[in-house]
C-alpha positions in Angstrom: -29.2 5.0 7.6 -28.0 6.2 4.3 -28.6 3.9 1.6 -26.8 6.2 -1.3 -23.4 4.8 0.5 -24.8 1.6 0.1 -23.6 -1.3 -2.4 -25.1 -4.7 -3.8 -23.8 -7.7 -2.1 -24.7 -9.9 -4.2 -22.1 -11.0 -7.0 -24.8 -11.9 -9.2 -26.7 -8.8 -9.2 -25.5 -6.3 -12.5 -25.7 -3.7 -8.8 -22.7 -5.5 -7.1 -20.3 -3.1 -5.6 -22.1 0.3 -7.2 -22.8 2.7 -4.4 -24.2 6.2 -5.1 -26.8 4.9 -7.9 -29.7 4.6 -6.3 -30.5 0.9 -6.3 -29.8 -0.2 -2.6 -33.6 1.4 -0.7 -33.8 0.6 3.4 -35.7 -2.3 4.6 -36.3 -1.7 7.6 -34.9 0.7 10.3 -35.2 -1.5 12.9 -33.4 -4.0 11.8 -31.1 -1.9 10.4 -31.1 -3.9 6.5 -31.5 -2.8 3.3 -32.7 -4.2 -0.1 -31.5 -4.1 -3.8 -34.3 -2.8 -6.2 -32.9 -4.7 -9.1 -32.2 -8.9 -7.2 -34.5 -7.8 -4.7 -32.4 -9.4 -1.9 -31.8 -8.2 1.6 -28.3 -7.2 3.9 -27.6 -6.0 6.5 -25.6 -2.9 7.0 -22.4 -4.7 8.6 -22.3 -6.8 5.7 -18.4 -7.7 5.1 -17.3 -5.5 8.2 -15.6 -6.5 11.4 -19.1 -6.0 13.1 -21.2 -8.6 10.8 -23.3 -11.1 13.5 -21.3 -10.4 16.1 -23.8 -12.0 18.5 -23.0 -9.5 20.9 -23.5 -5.7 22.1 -21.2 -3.1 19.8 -20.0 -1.5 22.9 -18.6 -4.6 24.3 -16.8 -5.3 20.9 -15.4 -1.9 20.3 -13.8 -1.9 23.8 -12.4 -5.5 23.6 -10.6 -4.2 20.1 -10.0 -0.9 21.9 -8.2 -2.5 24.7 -6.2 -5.1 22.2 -4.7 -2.3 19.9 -3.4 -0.3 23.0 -1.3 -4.0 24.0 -4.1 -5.4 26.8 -3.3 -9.1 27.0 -5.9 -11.4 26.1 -6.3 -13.3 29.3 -6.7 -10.1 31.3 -10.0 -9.1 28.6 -11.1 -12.8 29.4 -11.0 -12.5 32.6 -12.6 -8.6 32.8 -15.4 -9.4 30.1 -16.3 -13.3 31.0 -15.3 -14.1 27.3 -14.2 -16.9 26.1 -10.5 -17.0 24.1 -11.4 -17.7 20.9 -14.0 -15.0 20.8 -11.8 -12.7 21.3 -9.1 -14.2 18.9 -11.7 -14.4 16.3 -12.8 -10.5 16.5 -8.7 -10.0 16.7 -8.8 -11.7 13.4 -11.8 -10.2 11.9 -10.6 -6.9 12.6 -7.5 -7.7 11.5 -8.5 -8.1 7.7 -11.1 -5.0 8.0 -8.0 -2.9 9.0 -6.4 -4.4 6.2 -9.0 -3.7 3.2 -9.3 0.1 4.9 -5.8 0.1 4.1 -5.4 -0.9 0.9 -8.8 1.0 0.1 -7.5 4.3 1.5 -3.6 3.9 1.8 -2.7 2.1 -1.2 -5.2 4.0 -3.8 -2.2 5.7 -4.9 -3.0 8.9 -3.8 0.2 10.0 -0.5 3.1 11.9 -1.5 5.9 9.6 -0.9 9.1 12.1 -0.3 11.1 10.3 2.3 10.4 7.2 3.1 12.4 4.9 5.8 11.9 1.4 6.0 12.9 -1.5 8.5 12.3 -5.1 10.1 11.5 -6.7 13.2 12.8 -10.0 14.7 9.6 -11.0 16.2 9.8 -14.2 18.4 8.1 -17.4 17.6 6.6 -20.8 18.9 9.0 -23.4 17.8 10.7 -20.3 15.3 10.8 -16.7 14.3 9.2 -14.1 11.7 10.5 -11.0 10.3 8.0 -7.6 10.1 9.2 -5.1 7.5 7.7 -1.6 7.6 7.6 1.1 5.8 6.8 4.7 7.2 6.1 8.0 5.3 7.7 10.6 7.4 6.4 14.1 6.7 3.2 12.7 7.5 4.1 9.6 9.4 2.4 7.6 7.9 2.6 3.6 7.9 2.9 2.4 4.4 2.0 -1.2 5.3 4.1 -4.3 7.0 4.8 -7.5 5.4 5.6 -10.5 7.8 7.8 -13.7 6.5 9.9 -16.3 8.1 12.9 -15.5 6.4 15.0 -11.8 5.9 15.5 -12.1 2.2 14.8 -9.9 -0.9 11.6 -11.5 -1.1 10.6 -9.7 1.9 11.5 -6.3 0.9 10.2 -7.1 -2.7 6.3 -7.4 -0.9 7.4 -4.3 1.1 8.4 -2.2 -1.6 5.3 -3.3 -3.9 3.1 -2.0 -1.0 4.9 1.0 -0.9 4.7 1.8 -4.7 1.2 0.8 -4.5 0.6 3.9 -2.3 1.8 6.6 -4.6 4.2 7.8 -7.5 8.0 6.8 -6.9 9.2 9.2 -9.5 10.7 11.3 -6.9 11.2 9.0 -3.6 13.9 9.3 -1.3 14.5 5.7 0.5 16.0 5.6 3.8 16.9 1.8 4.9 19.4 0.1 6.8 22.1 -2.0 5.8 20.2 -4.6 4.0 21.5 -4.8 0.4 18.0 -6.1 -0.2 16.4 -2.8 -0.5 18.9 -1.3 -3.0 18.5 -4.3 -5.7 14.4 -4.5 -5.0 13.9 -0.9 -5.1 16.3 -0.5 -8.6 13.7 -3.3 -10.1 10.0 -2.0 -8.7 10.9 1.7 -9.2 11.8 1.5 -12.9 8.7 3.0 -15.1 8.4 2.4 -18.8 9.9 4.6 -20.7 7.3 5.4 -23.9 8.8 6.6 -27.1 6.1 5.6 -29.7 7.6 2.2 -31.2 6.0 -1.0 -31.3 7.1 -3.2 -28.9 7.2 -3.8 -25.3 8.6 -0.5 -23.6 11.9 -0.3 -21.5 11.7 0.4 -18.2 14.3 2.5 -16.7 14.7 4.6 -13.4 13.2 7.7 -13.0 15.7 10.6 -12.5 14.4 11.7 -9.2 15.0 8.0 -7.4 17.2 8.4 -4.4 18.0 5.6 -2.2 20.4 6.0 1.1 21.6 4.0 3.8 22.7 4.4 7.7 24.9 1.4 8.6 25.5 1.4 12.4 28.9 -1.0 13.7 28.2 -2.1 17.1 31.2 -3.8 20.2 29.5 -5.1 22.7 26.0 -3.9 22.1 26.8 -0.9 21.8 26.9 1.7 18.8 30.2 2.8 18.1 29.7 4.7 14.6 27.2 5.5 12.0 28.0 5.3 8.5 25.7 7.1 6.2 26.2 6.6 2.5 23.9 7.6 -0.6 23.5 4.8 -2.8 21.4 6.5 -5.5 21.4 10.0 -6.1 23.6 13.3 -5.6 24.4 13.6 -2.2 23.2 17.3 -1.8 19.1 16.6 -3.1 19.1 13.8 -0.6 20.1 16.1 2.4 17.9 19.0 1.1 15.3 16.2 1.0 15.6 15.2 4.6 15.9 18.5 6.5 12.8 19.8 4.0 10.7 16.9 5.4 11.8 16.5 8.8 11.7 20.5 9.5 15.4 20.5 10.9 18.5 22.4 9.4 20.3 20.0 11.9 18.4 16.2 10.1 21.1 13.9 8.9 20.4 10.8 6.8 18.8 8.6 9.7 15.9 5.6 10.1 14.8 7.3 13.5 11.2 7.6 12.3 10.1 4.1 11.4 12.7 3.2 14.5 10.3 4.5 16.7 7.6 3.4 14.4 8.6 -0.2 15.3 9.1 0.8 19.5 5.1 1.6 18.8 3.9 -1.8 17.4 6.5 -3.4 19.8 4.6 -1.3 23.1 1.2 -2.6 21.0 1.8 -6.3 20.5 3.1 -9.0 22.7 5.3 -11.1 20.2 7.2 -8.4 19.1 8.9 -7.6 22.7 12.5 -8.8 22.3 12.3 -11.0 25.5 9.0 -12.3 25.8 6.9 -15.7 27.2 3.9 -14.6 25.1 5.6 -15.7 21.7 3.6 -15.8 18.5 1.8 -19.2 17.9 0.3 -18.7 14.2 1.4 -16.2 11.5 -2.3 -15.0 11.3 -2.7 -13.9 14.2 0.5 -11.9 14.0 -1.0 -10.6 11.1 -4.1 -9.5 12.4 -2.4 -7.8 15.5 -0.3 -5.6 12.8 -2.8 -4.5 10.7 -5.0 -3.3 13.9 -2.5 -1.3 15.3 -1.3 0.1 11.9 -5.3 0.8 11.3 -5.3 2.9 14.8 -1.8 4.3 14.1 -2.8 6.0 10.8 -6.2 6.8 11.7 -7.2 6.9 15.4 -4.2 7.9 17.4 -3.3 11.6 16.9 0.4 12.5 16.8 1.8 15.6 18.9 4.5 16.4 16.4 1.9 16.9 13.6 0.3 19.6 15.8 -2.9 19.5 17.2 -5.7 16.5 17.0 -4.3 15.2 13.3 -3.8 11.9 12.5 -1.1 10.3 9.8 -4.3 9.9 7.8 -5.2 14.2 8.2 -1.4 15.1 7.3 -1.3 12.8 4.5 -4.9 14.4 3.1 -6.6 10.9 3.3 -9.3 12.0 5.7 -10.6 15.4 7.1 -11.8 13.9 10.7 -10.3 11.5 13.3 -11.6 8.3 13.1 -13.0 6.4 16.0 -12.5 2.7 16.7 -16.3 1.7 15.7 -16.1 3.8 12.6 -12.9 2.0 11.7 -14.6 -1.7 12.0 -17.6 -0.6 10.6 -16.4 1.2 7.4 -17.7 -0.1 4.3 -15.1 -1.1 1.7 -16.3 -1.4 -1.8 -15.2 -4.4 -3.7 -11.8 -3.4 -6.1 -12.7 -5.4 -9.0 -16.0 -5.5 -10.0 -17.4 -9.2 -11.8 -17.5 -8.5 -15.9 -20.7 -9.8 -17.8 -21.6 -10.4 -20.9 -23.7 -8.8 -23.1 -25.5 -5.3 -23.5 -26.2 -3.5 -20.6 -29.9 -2.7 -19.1 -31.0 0.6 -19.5 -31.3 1.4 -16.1 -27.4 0.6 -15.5 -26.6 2.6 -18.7 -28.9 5.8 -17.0 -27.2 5.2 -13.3 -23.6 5.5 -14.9 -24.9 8.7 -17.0 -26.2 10.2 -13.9 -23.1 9.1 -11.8 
């Protein structure tokens, strides 16, 4: 037990969400809880994790979420584990939104080097409809930038796409590889402009960084077939774009293509049942579509280890988010510290005012 990793979780304490400042002590070890020195109130060290009163053995849990990321259908765990469905579907869910503030705590802090990245959508099939899943992949490091899932293949869809993908690091100098959706184009011209300072009063202009390229690979099918592949640069000279691709694919041979996050999506369609093209196991609500995605995107970028990033390495270990491969328990048991912390009022104790001078 380590309580320095520890945080508040109590939203009226001045200690909520402050880890490393010495005012979370251990309760007891048996229990595994521990107390804040300055509400005096107890937690237990799930607290706000996929593993919080569970009611049942970590071992059993970790190999039901093990077995639903790799694409094991629900009635076969049922059946194996004498569970009953909506247990499982609500650890699906829980997991779901811890993979999901992992993500946005690690992923989107701002911190991955966004050189080339490809993006794309799914037809997923649905009870009584269908949704659309938009992706975005990172491909020196092939990573998942994050999905976004909407009834309806419009530019709001890529706007939510493209704001996760901004969200992850600077776009001064991105090269976006999409399909023919003119989408992507007008989104990417609005969400990539930065403001452009010159010392006036006034709101700043935003323009487009210099560095913005944006490229497309149109494919014309006859009977379901492809029978050419048009590639055209949108944004950008021609020449940076290709020096771009073959500098982070490693190939003197890469052309403009969307084969990355292609077979991105041929993973999560392998992982999850809705997204099969023909399929009787269609997708009954939009959450729990949601919580399958971000579970296999949490496994994808930090579990599953990629044989063209040599060795044992992760997404997560190429993209410099991590130094280890994670396992599944450590995954639904990482703490995630709140992102905005409550403001009071008022002076601040002196024992706050010497933890923040120490820290």
């Amino acid at each position: 037990m380590d309580p320095h990793s520890k945080w508040c979780h109590n939203r009226g304490c001045r200690a909520y969400g402050r880890p490393g400042e010495g005012h979370v002590v251990i309760h007891s070890r048996k229990e595994r809880r521990y107390q804040c020195k300055r509400c005096c109130r107890t937690f237990s060290e799930t607290r706000d994790t996929a593993l919080y009163r569970i009611h049942k053995p970590r071992w059993l849990v970790v190999a039901v979420l093990t077995l639903l990321a790799y694409g094991c259908p629900v009635q076969a765990i049922v059946a194996a584990f004498d569970l009953d469905e909506r247990t499982v579907a609500r650890w699906q869910r829980e997991s779901g939104s811890q993979c999901r503030r992992v993500h946005e705590h690690l992923i989107e802090a701002g911190r991955v080097a966004l050189l080339q990245v490809q993006a794309d959508e799914i037809r997923v099939k649905a009870v009584g409809g269908i949704f659309w899943l938009a992706s975005a992949l990172e491909v020196r490091s092939r990573l998942w930038l994050g999905g976004v899932i909407s009834r309806h293949r419009d530019g709001e869809l890529v706007r939510r796409l493209l704001i996760r993908v901004r969200g992850c690091g600077p776009v001064g100098s991105i090269l976006l590889v999409t399909d023919g959706f003119a989408s992507y184009k007008s989104q990417a011209l609005k969400l990539f402009r930065e403001p452009l300072r010159t010392g006036k009063a006034g709101r700043p202009r935003l323009v487009l960084p210099g560095g913005v390229m944006i490229a497309r690979v149109i494919k014309r099918y006859q009977r379901r077939r492809v029978v050419e592949v048009i590639r055209h640069v949108v944004v950008g000279a021609e020449a940076e774009v290709i020096s771009r691709v073959i500098g982070t694919q490693h190939s003197i041979r890469a052309l403009i293509n969307t084969a990355y996050v292609e077979r991105l999506n041929a993973t999560f369609r392998a992982r999850l049942a809705p997204l099969v093209r023909r399929t009787r196991a269609g997708a009954h609500k939009r959450t729990t579509l949601e919580a399958g995605m971000w579970l296999v995107g949490g496994c994808y970028n930090l579990l599953w280890a990629h044989r063209t990033l040599g060795g044992e390495r992760t997404p997560a270990m190429a993209a410099r988010l991590t130094d280890h491969r994670w396992s599944m328990e450590e995954l639904l048991s990482f703490p995630v510290p709140p992102a905005e912390l409550p403001r009071w009022r008022g002076r601040k104790p002196q024992w706050l005012l010497e933890a923040e001078r120490a820290a």
